[in-house]
C-alpha positions as CSV (number, residue, x, y, z in Angstrom):
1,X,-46.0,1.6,10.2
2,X,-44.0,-1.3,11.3
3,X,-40.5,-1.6,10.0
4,X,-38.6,-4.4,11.3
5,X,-34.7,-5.9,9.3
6,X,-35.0,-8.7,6.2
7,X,-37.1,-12.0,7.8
8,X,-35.9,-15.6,7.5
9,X,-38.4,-16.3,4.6
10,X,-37.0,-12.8,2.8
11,X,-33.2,-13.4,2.9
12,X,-31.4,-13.5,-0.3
13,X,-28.9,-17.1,0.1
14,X,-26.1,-15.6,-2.3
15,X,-26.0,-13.0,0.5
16,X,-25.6,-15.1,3.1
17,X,-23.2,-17.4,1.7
18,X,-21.2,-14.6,0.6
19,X,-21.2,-13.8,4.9
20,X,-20.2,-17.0,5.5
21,X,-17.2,-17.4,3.2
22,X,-16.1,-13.9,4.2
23,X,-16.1,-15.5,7.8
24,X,-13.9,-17.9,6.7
25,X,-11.7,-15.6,4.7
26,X,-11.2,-12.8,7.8
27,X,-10.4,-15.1,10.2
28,X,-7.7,-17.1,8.0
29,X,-6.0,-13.7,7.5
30,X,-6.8,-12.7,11.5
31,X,-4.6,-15.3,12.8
32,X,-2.2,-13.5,11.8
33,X,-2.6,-11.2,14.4
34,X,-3.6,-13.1,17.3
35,X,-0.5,-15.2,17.1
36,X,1.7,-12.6,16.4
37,X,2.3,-9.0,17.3
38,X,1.2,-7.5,13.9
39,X,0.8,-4.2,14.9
40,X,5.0,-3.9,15.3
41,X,5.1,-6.0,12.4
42,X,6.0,-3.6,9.2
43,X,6.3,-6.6,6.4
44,X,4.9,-10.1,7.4
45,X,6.6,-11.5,4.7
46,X,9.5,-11.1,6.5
47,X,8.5,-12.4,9.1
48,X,8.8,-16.1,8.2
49,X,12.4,-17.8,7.8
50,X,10.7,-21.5,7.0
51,X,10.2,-22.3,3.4
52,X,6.5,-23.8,4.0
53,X,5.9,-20.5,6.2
54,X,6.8,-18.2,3.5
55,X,5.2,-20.4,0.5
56,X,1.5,-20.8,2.6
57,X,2.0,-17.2,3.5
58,X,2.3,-16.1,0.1
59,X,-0.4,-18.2,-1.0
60,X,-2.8,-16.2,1.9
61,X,-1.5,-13.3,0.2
62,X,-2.9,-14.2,-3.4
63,X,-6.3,-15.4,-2.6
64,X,-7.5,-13.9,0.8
65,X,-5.2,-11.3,2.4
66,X,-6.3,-7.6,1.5
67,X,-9.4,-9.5,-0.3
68,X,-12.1,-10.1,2.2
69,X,-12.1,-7.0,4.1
70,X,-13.2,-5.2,0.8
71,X,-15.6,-8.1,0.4
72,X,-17.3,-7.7,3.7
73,X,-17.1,-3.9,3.6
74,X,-19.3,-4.3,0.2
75,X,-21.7,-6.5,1.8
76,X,-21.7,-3.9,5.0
77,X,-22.8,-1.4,1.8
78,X,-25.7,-3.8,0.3
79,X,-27.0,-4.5,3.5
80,X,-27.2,-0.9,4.5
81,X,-28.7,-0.2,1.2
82,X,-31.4,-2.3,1.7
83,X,-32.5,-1.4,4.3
84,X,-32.7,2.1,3.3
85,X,-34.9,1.3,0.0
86,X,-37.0,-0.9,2.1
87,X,-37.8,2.0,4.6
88,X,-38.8,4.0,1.5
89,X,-40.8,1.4,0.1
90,X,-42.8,1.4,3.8
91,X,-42.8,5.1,4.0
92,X,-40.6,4.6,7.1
93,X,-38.0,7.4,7.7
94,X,-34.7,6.0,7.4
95,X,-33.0,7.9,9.7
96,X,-35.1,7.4,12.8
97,X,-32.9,3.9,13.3
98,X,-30.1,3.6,10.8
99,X,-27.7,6.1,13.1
100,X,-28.7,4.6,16.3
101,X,-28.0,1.0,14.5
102,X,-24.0,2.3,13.5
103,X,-24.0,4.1,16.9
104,X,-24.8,0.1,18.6
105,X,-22.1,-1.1,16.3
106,X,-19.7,1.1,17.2
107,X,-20.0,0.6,20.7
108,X,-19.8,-3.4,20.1
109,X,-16.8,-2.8,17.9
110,X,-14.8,-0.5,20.7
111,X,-15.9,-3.1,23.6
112,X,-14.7,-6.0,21.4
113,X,-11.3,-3.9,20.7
114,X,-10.5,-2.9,24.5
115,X,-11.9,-5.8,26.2
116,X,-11.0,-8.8,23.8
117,X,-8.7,-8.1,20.9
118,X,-7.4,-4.9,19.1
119,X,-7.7,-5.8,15.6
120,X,-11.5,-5.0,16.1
121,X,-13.1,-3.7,12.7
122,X,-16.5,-3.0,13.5
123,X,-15.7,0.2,15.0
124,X,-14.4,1.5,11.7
125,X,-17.0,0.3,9.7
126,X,-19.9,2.2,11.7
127,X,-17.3,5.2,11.6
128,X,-17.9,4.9,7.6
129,X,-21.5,3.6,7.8
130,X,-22.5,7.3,9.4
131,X,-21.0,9.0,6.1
132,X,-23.0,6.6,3.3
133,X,-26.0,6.9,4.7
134,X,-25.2,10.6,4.2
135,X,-24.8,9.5,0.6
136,X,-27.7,6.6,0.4
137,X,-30.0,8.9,-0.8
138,X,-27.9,9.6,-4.2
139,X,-29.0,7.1,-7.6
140,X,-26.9,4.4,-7.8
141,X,-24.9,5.5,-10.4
142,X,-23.8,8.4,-8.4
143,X,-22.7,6.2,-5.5
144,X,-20.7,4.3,-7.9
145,X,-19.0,7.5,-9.1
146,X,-18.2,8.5,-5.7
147,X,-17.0,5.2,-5.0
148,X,-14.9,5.4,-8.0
149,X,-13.4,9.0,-7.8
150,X,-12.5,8.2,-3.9
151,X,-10.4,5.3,-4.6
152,X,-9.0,6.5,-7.8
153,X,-8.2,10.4,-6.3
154,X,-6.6,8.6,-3.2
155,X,-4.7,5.7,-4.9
156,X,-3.5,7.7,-7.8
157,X,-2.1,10.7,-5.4
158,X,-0.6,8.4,-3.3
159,X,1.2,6.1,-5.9
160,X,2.2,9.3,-7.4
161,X,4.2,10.1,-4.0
162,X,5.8,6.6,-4.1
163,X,7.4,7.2,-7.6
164,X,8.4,11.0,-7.3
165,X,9.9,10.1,-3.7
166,X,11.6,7.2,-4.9
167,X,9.6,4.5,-2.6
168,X,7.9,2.4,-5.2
169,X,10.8,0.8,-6.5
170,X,12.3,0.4,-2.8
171,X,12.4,-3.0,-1.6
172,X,10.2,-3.5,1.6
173,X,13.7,-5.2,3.3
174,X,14.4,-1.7,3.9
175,X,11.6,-0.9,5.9
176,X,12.6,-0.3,9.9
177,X,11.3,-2.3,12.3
178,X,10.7,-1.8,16.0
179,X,12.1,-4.5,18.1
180,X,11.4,-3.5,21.4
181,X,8.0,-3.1,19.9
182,X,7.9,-6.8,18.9
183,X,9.1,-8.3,21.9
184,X,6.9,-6.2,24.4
185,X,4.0,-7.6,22.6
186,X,5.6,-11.1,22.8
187,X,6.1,-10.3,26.2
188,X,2.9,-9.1,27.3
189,X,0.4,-11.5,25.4
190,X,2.8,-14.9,25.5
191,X,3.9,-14.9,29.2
192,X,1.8,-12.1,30.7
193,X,-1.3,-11.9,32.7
194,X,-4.6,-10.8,31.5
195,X,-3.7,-7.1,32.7
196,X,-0.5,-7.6,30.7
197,X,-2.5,-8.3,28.1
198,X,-4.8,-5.8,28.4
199,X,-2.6,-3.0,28.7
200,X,-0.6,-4.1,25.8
201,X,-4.0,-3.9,23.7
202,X,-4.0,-0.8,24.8
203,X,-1.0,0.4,23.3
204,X,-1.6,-1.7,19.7
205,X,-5.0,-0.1,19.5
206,X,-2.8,3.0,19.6
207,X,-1.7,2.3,16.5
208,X,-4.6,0.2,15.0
209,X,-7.4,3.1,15.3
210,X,-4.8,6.2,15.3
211,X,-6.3,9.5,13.8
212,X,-4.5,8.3,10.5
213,X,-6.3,4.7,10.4
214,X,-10.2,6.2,10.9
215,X,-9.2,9.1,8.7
216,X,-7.6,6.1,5.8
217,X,-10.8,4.1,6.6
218,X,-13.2,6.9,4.8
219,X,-10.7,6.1,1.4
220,X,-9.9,2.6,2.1
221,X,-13.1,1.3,3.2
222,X,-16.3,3.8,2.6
223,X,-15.3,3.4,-1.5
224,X,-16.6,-0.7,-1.2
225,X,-19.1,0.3,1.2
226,X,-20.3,2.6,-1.6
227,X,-19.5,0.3,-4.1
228,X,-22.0,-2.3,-2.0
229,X,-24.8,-0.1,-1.8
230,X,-25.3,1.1,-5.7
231,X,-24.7,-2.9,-6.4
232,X,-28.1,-3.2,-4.2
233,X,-29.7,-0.4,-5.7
234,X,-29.7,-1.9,-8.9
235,X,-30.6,-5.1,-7.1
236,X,-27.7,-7.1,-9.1
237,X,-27.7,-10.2,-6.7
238,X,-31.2,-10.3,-6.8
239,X,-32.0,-10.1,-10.6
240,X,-28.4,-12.3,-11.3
241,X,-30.0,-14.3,-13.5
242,X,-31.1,-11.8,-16.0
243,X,-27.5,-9.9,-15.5
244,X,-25.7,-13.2,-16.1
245,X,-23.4,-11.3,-18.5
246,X,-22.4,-8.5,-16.5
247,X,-21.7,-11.0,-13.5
248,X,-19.8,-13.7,-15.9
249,X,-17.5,-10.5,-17.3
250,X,-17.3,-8.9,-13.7
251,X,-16.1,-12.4,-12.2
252,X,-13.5,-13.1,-15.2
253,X,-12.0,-9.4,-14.7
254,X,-11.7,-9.8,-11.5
255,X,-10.3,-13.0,-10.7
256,X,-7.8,-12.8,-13.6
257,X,-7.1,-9.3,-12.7
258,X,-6.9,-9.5,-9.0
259,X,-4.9,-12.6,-9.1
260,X,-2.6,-10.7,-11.7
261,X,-2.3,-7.6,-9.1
262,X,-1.8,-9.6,-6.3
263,X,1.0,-11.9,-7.5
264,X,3.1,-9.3,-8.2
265,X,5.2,-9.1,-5.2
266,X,5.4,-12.7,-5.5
267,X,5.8,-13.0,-9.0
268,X,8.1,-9.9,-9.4
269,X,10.1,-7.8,-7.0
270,X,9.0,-7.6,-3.5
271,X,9.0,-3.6,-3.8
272,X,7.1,-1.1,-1.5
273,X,5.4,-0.2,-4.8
274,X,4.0,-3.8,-5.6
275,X,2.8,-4.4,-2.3
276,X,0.4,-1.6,-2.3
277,X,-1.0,-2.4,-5.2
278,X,-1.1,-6.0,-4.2
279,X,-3.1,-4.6,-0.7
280,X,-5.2,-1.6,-2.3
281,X,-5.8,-2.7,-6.0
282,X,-5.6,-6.1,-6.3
283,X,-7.2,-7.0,-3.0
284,X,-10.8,-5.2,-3.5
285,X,-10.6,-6.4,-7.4
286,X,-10.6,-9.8,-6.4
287,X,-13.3,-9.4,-4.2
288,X,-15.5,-8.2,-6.6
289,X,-14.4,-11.4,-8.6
290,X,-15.1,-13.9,-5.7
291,X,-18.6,-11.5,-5.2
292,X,-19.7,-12.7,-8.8
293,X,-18.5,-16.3,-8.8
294,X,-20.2,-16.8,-5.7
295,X,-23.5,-15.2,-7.5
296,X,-23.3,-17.0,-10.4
297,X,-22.9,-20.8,-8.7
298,X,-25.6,-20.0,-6.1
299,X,-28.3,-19.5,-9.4
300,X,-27.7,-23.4,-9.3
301,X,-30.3,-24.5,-6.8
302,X,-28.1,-27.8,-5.7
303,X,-25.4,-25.5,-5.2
304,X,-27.8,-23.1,-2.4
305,X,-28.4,-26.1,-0.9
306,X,-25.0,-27.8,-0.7
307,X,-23.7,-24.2,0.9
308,X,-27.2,-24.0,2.7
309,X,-24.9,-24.3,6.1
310,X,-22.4,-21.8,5.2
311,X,-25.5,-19.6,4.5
312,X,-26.0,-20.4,8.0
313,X,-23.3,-19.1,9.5
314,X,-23.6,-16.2,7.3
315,X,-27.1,-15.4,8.6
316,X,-25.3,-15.0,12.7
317,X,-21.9,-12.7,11.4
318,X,-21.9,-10.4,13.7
319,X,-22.1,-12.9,16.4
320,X,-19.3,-15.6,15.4
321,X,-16.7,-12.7,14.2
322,X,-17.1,-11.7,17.6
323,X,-16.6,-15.2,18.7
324,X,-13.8,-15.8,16.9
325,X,-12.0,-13.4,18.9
326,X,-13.1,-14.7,22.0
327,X,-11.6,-18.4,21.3
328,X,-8.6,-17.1,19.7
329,X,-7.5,-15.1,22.2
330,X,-8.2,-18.1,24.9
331,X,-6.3,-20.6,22.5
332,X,-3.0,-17.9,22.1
333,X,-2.8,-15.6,25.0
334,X,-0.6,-16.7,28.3
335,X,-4.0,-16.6,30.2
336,X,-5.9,-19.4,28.5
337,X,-3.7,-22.2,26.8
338,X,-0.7,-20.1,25.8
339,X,0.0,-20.7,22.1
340,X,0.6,-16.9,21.3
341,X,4.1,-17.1,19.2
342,X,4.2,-21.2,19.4
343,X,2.3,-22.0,16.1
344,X,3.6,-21.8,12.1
345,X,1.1,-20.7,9.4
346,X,0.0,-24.0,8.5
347,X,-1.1,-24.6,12.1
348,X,-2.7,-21.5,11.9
349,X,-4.5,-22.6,8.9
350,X,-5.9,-25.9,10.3
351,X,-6.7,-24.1,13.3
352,X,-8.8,-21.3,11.4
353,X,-10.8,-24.0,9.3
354,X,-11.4,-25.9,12.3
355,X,-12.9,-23.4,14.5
356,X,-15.1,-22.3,11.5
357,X,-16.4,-25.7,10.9
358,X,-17.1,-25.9,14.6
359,X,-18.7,-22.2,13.9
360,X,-20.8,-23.5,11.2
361,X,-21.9,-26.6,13.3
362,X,-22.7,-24.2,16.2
363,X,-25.1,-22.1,13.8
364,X,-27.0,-24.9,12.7
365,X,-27.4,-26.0,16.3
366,X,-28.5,-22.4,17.4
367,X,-31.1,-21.8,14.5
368,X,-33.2,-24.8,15.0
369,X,-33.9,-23.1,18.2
370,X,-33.9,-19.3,17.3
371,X,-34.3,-17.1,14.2
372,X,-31.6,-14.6,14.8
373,X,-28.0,-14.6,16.5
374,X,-27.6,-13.2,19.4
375,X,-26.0,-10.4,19.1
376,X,-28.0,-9.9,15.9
377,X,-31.0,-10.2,18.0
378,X,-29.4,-7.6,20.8
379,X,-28.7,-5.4,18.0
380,X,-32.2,-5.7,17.2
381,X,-33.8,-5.4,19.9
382,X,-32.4,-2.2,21.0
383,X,-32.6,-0.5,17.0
384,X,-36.3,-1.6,17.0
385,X,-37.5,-2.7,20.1
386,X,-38.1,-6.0,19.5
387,X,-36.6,-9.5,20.1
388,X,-36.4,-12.7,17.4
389,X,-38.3,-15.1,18.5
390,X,-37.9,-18.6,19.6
391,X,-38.7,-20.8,16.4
């Protein structure tokens, strides 16, 4: 039987759109780290001596920081989920192409992290992908449960350390930092070559995929992926409009809530404590609220059609994360125009929504031609032996 991924005609827009904003969102919060050596960098807030630098900065703290990772990570679930109750539908064997599909991503992800930029996530998320789909098979609820138990057993033992060690209270001034650390990588990426660069990557992917970040990644990230997959299981996006409820209560809890969690380094005292709850509980709570308020606008058809290009853009992700890298690291590093270290957070701003825009407008242009991206179609090709086809 022929299997092939979702068709143009069969995509779900909410989905899409959902993609597209997350583009958005990751890149505003990546900028970070391609203007600055993040790696060496224990408390960005910090960072930032300017009084518009700090107040932006904490506004990206709020509403995207921590936020869309989660977000994406849940719609890396859903997407996997999919296609696993698709395959069943079909009488297709799951597993003949789902592993080699994370084994593809992986590779992308490490190429994209060695060649281009170390912040790479992909890598990660196939790292997870291989244990849900050891776990698609479970009911929905039970995936939630997991998800649940996961985050919970991992959150809760770890706050639990920060209050009997005295750390949850402490304030994140007191946290060490490594300057020779900091100006190596200001060294090697704002005045070096592209073997400087490269060699500096090296030693910031040291710390970016230790044996402690992929280990983290199965309770920081497989929990949304999880989470993602029993949402598509119970086809909640798809039937939205007969959930409305669930989606209008979901979306209320978790804006207010998230918000709430997120502000309260802000808000409060800028304690060790707050910002990990700000990162690891608020973060993935607002997600889920951004995840039903994007559901319940796109059940207004104007409003599909009004984001229709964003849905666009959402449709080639793989493609124009990996592109954002690519100018990025041209715009900042010493080797293309040199702006590593020269631009303030609103700059960095401007810059983010402009080369999205120019992202979206790229999308358009490449769709009235072709029907997948092109990495999405490489992916494609090589999972299931076949190409997209010119339209």
């Amino acid at each position: 039987m022929d299997f092939r991924p979702v068709g143009t005609n069969e995509r779900i827009a909410t989905l899409d759109i959902l993609r597209g904003f997350s583009l958005l969102g990751i890149l505003l919060v990546n900028m970070f780290g391609f203007y600055l050596p993040m790696p060496h960098i224990a408390d960005l807030g910090s960072w930032f001596s300017e009084v518009q630098d700090i107040v932006l900065h904490q506004l990206l703290d709020i509403y995207v920081q921590s936020s869309f990772y989660p977000l994406f990570s849940m719609l890396f679930g859903y997407g996997l989920a999919m296609q696993y109750v698709k395959a069943k539908e079909r009488g297709i064997n799951f597993y003949q192409f789902a592993p080699k599909r994370l084994l593809l991503i992986f590779c992308m992800g490490m190429f994209h992290a060695i060649l281009i930029w170390w912040g790479d996530i992909l890598a990660m998320y196939a790292f997870c992908g291989v244990f849900l789909i050891a776990l698609i098979r479970l009911p929905a609820i039970w995936l939630l449960l997991v998800a649940i138990a996961i985050n919970a057993l991992y959150h809760g033992f770890n706050l639990s350390l920060y209050a009997l060690a005295g750390f949850f209270t402490t304030s994140t001034d007191s946290i060490s930092v490594n300057f020779d650390a900091i100006q190596s990588a200001v060294t090697a990426y704002g005045i070096g070559s592209w073997t400087d660069a490269f060699m500096q990557r090296l030693d910031d992917l040291a710390i970016q995929m230790s044996i402690f970040m992929w280990i983290s990644s199965l309770f920081t990230i497989l929990p949304y992926m999880l989470f993602g997959a029993a949402i598509a299981k119970w086809r909640l996006i798809e039937r939205a409009k007969e959930k409305v409820i669930l989606w209008i209560i979901l979306a209320i809890i978790g804006i207010a809530g998230g918000l709430y969690v997120k502000s309260l380094p802000i808000a409060g005292a800028q304690t060790i404590g707050n910002e990990y709850l700000q990162v690891y509980i608020g973060g993935p709570i607002l997600a889920v609220g951004y995840i039903a308020v994007v559901t319940l606008l796109t059940q207004l058809p104007f409003v599909v059609k009004l984001l229709s290009p964003i849905a666009t853009a959402g449709r080639m992700s793989l493609t124009l994360y990996i592109m954002q890298s690519v100018i990025c690291t041209v715009l900042f590093y010493k080797w293309g125009f040199g702006l590593y270290g020269k631009v303030d957070v609103q700059m960095g701003i401007y810059m983010a929504i402009g080369i999205f825009v120019i992202q979206v407008l790229f999308a358009e242009l490449y769709f009235s031609k072709f029907k997948q991206g092109p990495l999405e179609a490489l992916l494609k090709k090589i999972t299931y032996g076949q190409f997209a086809s010119r339209k």
